[in-house]
CHARMM internal coordinates of N, CA and C (Angstrom, degrees):
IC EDIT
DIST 1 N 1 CA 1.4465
DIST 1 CA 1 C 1.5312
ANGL 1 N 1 CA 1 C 108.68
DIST 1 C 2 N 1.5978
ANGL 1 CA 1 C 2 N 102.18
DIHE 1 N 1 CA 1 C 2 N 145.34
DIST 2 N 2 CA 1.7951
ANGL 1 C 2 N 2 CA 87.80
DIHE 1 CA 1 C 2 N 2 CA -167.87
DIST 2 CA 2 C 1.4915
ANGL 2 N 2 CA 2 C 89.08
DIHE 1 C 2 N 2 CA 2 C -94.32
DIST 2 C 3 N 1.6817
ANGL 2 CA 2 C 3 N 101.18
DIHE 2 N 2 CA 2 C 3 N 170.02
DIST 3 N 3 CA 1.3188
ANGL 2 C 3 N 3 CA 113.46
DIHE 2 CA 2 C 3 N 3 CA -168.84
DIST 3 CA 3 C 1.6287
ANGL 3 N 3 CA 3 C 108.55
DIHE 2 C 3 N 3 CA 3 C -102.24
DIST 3 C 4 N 1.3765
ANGL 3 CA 3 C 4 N 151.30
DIHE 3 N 3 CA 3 C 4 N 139.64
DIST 4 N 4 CA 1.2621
ANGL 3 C 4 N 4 CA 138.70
DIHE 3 CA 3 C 4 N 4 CA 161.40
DIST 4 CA 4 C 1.3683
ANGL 4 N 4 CA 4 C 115.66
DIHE 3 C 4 N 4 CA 4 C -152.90
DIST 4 C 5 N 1.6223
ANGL 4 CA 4 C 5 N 125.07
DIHE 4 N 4 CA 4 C 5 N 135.82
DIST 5 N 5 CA 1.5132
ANGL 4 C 5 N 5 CA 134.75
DIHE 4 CA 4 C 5 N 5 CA -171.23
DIST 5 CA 5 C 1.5917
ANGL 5 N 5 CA 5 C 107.05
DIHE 4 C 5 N 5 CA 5 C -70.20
DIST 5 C 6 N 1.3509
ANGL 5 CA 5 C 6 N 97.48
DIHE 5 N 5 CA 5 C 6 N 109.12
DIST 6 N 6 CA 1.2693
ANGL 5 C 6 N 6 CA 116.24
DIHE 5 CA 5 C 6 N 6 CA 171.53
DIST 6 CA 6 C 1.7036
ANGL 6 N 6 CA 6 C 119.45
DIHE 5 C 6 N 6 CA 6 C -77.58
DIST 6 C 7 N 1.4601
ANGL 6 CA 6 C 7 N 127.78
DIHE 6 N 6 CA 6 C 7 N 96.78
DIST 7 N 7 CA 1.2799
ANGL 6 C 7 N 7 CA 155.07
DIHE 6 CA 6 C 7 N 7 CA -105.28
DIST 7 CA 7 C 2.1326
ANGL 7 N 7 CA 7 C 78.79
DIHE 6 C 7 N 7 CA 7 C -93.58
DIST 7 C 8 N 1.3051
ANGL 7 CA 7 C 8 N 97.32
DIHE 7 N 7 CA 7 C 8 N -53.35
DIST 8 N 8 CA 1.2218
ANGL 7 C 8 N 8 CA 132.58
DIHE 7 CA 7 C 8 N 8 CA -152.36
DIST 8 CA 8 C 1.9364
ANGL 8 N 8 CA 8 C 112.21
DIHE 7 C 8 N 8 CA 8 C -56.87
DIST 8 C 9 N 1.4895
ANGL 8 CA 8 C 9 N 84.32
DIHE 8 N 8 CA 8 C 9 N -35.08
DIST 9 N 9 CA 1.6457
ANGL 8 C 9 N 9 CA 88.95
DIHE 8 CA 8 C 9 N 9 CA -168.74
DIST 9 CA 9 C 1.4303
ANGL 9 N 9 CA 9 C 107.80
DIHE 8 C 9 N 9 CA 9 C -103.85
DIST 9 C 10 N 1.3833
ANGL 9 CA 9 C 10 N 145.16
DIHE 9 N 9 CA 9 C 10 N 68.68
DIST 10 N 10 CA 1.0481
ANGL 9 C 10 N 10 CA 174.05
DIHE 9 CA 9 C 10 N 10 CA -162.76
DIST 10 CA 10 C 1.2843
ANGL 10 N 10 CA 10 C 107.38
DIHE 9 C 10 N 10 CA 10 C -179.51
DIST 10 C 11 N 1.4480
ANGL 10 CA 10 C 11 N 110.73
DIHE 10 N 10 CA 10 C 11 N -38.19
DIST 11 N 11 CA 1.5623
ANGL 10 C 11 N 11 CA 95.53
DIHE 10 CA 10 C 11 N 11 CA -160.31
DIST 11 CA 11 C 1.3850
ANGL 11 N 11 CA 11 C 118.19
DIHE 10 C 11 N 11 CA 11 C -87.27
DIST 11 C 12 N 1.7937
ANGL 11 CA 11 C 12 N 139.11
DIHE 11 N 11 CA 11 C 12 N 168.59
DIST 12 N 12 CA 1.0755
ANGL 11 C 12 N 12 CA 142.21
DIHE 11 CA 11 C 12 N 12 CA -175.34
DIST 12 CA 12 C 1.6171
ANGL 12 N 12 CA 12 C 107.79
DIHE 11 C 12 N 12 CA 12 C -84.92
DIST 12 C 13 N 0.9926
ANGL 12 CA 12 C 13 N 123.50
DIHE 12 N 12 CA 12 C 13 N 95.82
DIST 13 N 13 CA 1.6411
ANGL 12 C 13 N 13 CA 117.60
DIHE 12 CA 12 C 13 N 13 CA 159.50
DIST 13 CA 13 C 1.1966
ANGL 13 N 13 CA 13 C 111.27
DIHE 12 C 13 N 13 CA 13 C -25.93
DIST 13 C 14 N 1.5722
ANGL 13 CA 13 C 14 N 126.23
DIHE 13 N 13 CA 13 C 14 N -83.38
DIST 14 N 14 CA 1.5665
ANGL 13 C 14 N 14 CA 116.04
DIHE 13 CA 13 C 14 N 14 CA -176.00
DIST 14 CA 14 C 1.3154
ANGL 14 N 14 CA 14 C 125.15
DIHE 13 C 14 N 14 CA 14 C -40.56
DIST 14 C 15 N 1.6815
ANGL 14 CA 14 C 15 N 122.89
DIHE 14 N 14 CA 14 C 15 N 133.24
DIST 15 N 15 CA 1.3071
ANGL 14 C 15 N 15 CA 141.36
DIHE 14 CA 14 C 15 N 15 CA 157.59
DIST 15 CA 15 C 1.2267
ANGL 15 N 15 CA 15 C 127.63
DIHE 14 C 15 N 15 CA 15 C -111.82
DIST 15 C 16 N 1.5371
ANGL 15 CA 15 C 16 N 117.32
DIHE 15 N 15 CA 15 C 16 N 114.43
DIST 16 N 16 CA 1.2848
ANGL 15 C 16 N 16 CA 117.24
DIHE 15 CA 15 C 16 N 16 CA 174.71
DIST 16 CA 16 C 1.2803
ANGL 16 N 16 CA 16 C 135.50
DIHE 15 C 16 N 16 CA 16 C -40.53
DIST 16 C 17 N 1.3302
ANGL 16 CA 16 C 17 N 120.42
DIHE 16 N 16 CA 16 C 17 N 93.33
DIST 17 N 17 CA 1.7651
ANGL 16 C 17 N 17 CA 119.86
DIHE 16 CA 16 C 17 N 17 CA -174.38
DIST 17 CA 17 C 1.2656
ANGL 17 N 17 CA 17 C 125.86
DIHE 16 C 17 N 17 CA 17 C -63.74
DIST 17 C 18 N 1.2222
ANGL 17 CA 17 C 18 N 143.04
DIHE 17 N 17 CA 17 C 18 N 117.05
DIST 18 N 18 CA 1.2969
ANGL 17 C 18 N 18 CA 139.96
DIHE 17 CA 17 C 18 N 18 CA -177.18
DIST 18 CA 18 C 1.3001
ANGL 18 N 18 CA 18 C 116.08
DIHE 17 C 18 N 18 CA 18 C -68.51
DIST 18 C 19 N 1.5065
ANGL 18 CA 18 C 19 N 132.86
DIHE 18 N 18 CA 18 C 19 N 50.78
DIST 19 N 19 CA 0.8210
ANGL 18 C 19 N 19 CA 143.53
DIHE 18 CA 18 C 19 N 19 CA -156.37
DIST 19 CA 19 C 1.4069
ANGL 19 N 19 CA 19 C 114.76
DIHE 18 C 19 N 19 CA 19 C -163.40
DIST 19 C 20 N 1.8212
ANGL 19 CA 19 C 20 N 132.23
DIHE 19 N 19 CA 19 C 20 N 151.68
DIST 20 N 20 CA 1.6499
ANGL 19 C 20 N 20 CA 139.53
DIHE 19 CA 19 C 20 N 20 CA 177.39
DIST 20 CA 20 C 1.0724
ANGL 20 N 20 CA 20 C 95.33
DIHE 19 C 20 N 20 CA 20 C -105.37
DIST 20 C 21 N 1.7168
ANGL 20 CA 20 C 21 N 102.64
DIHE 20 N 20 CA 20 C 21 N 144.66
DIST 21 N 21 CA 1.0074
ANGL 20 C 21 N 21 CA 120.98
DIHE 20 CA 20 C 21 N 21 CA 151.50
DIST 21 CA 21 C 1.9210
ANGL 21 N 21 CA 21 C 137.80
DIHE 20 C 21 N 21 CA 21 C -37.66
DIST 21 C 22 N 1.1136
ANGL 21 CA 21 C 22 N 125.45
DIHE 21 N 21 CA 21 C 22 N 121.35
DIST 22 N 22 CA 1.7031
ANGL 21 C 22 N 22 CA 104.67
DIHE 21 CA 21 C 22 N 22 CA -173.21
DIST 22 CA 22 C 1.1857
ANGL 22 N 22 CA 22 C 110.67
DIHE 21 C 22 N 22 CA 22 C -86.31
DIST 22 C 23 N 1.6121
ANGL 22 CA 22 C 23 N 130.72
DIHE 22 N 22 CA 22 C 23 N 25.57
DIST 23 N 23 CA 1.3422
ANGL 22 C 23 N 23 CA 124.86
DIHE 22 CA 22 C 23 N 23 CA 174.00
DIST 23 CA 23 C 1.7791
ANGL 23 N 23 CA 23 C 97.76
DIHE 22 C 23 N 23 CA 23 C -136.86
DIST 23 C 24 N 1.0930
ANGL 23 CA 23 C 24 N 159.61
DIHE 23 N 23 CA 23 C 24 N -8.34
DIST 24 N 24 CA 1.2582
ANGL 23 C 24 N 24 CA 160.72
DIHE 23 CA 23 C 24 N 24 CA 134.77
DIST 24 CA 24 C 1.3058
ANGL 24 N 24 CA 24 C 126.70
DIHE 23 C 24 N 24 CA 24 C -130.14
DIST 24 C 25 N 1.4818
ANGL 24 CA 24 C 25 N 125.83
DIHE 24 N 24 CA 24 C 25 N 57.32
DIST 25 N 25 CA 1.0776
ANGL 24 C 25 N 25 CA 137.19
DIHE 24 CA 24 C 25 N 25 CA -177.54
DIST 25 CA 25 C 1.6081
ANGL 25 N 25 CA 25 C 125.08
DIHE 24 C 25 N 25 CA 25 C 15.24
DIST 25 C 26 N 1.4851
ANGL 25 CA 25 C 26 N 127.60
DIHE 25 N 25 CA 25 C 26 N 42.74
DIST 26 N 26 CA 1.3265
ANGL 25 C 26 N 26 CA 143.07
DIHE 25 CA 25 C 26 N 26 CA -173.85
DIST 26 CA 26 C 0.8659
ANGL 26 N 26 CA 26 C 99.56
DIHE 25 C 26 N 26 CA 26 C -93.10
DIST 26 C 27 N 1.6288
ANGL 26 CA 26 C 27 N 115.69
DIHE 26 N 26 CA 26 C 27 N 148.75
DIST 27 N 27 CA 1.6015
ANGL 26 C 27 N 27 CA 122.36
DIHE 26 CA 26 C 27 N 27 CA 164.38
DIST 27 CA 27 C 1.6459
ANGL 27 N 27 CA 27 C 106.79
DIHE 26 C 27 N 27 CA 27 C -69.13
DIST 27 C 28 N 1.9545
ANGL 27 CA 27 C 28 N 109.03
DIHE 27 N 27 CA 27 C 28 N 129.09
DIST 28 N 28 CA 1.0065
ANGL 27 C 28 N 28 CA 115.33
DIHE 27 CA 27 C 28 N 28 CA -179.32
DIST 28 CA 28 C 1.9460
ANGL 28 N 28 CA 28 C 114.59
DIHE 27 C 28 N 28 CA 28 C -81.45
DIST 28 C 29 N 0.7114
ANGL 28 CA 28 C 29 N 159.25
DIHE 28 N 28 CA 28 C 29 N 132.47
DIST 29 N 29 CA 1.8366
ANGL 28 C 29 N 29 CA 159.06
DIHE 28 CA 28 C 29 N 29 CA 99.75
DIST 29 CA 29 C 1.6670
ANGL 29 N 29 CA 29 C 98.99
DIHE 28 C 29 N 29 CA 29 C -28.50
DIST 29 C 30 N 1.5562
ANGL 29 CA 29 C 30 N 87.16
DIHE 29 N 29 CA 29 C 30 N 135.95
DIST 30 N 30 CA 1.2854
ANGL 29 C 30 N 30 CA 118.93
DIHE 29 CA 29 C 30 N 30 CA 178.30
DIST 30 CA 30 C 1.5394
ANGL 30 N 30 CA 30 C 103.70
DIHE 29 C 30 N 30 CA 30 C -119.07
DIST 30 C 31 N 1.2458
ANGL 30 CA 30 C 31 N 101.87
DIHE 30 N 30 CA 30 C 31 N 113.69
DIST 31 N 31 CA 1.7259
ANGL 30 C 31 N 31 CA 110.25
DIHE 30 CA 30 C 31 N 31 CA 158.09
DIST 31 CA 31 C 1.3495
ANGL 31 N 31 CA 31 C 120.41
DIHE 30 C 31 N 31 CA 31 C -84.33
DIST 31 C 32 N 1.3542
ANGL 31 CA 31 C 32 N 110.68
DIHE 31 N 31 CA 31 C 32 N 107.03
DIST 32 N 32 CA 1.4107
ANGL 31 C 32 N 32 CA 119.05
DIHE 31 CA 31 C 32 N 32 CA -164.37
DIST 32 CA 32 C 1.4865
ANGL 32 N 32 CA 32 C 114.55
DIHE 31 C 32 N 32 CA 32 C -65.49
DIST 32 C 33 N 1.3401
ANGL 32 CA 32 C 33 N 126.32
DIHE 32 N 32 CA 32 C 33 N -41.24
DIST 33 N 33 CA 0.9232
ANGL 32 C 33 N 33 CA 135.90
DIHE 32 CA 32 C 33 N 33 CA -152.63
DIST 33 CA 33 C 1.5543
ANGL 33 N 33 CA 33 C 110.47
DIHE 32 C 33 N 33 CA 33 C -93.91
DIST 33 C 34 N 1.2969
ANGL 33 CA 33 C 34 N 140.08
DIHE 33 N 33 CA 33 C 34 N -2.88
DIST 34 N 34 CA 1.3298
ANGL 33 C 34 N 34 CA 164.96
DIHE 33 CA 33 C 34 N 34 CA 85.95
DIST 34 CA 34 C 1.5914
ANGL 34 N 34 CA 34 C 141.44
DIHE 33 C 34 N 34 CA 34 C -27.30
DIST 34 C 35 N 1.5173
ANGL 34 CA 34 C 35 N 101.94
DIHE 34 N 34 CA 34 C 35 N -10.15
DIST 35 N 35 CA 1.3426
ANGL 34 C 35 N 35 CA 108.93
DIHE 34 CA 34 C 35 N 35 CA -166.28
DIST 35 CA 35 C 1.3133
ANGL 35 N 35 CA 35 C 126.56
DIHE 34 C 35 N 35 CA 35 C 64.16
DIST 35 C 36 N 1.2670
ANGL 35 CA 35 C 36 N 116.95
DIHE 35 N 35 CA 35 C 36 N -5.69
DIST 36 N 36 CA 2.0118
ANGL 35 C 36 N 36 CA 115.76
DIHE 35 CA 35 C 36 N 36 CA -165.04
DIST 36 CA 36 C 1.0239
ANGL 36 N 36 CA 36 C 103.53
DIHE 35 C 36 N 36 CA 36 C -82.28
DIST 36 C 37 N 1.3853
ANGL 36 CA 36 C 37 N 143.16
DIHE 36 N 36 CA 36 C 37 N -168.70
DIST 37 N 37 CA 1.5739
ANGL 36 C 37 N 37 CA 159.72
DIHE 36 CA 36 C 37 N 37 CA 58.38
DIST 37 CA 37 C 1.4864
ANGL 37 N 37 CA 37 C 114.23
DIHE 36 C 37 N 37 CA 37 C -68.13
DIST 37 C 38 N 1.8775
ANGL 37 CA 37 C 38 N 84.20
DIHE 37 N 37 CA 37 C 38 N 160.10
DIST 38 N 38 CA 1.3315
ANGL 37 C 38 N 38 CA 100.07
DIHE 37 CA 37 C 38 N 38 CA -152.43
DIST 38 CA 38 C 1.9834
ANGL 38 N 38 CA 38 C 89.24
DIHE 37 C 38 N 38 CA 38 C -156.25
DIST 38 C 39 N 1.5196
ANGL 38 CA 38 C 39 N 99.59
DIHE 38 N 38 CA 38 C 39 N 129.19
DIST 39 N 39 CA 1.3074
ANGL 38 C 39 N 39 CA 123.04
DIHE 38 CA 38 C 39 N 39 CA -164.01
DIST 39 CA 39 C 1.3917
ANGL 39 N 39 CA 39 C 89.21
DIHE 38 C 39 N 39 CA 39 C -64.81
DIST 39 C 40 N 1.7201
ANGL 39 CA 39 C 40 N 124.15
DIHE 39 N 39 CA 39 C 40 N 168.23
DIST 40 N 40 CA 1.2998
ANGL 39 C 40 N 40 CA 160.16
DIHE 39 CA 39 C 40 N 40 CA -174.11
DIST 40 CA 40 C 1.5561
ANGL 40 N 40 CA 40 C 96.41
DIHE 39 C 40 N 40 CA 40 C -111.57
DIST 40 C 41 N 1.3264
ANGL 40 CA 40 C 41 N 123.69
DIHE 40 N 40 CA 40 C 41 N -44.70
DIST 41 N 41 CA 1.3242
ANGL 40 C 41 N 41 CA 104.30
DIHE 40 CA 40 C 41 N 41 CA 176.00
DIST 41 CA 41 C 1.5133
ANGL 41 N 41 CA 41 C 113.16
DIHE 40 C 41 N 41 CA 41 C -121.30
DIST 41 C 42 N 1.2640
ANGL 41 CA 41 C 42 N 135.99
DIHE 41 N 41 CA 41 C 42 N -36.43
DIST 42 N 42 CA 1.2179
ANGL 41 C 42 N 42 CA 98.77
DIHE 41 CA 41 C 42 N 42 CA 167.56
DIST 42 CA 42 C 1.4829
ANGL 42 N 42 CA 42 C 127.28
DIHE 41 C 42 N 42 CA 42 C -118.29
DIST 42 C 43 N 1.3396
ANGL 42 CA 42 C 43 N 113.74
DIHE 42 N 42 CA 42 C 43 N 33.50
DIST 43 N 43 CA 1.1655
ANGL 42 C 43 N 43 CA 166.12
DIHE 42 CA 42 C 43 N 43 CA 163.85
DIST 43 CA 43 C 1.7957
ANGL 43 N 43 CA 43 C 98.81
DIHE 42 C 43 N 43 CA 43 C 30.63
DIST 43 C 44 N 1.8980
ANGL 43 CA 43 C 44 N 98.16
DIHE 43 N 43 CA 43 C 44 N 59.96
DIST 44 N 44 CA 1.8683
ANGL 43 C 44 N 44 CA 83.19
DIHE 43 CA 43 C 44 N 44 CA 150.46
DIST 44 CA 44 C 1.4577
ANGL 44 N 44 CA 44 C 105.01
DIHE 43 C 44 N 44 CA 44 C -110.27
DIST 44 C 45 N 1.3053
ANGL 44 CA 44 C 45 N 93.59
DIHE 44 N 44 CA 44 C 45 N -179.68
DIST 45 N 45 CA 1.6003
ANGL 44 C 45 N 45 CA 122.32
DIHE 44 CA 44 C 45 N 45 CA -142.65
DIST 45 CA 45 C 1.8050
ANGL 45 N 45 CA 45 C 79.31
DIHE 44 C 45 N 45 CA 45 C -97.48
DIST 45 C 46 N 1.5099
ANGL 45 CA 45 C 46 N 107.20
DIHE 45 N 45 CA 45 C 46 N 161.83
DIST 46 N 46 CA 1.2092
ANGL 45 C 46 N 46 CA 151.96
DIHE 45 CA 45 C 46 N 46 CA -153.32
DIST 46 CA 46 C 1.1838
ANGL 46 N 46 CA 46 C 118.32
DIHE 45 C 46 N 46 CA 46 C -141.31
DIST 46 C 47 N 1.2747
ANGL 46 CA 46 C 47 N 145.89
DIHE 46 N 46 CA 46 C 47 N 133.08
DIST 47 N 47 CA 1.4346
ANGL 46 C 47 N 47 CA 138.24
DIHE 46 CA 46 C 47 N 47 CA 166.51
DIST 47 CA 47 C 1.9495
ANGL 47 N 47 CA 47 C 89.63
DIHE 46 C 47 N 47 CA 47 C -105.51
DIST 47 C 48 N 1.4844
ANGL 47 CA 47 C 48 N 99.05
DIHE 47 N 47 CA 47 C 48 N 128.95
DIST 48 N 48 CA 1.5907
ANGL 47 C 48 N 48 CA 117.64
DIHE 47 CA 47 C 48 N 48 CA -171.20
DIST 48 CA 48 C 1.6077
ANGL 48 N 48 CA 48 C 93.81
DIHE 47 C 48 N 48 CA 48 C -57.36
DIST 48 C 49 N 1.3957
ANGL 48 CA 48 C 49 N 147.23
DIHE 48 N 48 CA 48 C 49 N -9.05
DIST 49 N 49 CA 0.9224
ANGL 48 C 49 N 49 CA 127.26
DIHE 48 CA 48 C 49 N 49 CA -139.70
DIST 49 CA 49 C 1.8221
ANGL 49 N 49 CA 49 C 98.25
DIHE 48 C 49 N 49 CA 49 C -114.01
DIST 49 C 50 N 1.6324
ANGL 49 CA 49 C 50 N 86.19
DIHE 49 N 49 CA 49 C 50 N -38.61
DIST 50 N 50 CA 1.4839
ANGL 49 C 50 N 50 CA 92.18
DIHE 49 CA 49 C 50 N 50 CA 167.17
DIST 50 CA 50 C 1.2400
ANGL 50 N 50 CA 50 C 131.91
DIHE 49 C 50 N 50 CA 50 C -76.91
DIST 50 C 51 N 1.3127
ANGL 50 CA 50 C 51 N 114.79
DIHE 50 N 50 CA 50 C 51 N 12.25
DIST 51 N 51 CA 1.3685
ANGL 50 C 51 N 51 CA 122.74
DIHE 50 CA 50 C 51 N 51 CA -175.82
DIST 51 CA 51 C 1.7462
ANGL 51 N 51 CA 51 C 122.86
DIHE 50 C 51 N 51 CA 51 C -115.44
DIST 51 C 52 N 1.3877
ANGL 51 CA 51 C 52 N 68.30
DIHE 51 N 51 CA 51 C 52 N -28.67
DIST 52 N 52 CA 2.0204
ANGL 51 C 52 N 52 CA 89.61
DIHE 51 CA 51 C 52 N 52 CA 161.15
DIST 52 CA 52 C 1.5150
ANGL 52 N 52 CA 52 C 119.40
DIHE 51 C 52 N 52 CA 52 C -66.09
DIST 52 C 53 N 1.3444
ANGL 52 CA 52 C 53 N 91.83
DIHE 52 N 52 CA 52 C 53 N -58.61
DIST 53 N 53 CA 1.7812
ANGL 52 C 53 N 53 CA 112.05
DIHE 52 CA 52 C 53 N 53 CA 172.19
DIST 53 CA 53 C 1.4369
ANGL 53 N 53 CA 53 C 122.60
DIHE 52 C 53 N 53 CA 53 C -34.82
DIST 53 C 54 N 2.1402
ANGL 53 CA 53 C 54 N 101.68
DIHE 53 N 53 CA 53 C 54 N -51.77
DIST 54 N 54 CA 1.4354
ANGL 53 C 54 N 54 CA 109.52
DIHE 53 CA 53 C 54 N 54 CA -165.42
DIST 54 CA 54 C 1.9861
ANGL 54 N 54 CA 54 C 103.71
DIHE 53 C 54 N 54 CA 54 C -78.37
DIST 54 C 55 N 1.4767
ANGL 54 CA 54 C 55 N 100.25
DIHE 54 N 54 CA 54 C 55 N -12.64
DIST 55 N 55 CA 1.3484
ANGL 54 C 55 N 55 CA 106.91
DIHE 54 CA 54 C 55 N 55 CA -153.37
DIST 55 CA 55 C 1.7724
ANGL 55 N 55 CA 55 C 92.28
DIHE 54 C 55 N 55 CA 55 C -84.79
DIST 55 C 56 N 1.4978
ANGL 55 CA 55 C 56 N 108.22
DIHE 55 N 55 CA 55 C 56 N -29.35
DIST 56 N 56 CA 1.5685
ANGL 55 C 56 N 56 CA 101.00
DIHE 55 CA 55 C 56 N 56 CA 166.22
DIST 56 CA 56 C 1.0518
ANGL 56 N 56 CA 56 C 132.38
DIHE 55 C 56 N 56 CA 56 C -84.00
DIST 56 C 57 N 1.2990
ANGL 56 CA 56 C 57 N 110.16
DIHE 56 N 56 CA 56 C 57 N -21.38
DIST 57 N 57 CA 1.3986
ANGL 56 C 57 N 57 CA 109.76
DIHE 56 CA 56 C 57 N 57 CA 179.27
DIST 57 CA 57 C 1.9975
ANGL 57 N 57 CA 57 C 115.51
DIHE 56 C 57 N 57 CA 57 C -64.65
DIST 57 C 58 N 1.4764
ANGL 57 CA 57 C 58 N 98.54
DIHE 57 N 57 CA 57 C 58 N -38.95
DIST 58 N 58 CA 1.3241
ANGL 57 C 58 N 58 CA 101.59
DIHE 57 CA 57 C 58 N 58 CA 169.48
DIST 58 CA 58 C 1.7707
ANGL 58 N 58 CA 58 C 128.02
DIHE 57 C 58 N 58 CA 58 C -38.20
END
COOR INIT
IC SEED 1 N 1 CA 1 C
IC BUILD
């Protein structure tokens, strides 16, 4: 079986979103690999898509 470094499993899923929460102004994390974010403090979940959306419309 060939052998190769799997990039992935070391690494941290969560990414810091440059972006607040729209229900307690927390810095959101984005789980990439799911599409979500997910608050720092009262940590519900987000679909990344709606957060993009609200962030342009502004």
């Amino acid at each position: 079986m060939a052998e190769f470094d799997n990039i992935y499993s070391e690494s941290n899923p969560f990414v810091r979103a440059h972006f607040d929460c729209p229900q307690c102004s927390g810095k959101l994390w984005e789980y990439a690999i799911q599409r979500q974010m997910v608050c720092e403090d009262c940590r519900n979940l987000f679909p990344s898509e709606d957060i993009f959306d609200a962030q342009v419309k502004q």
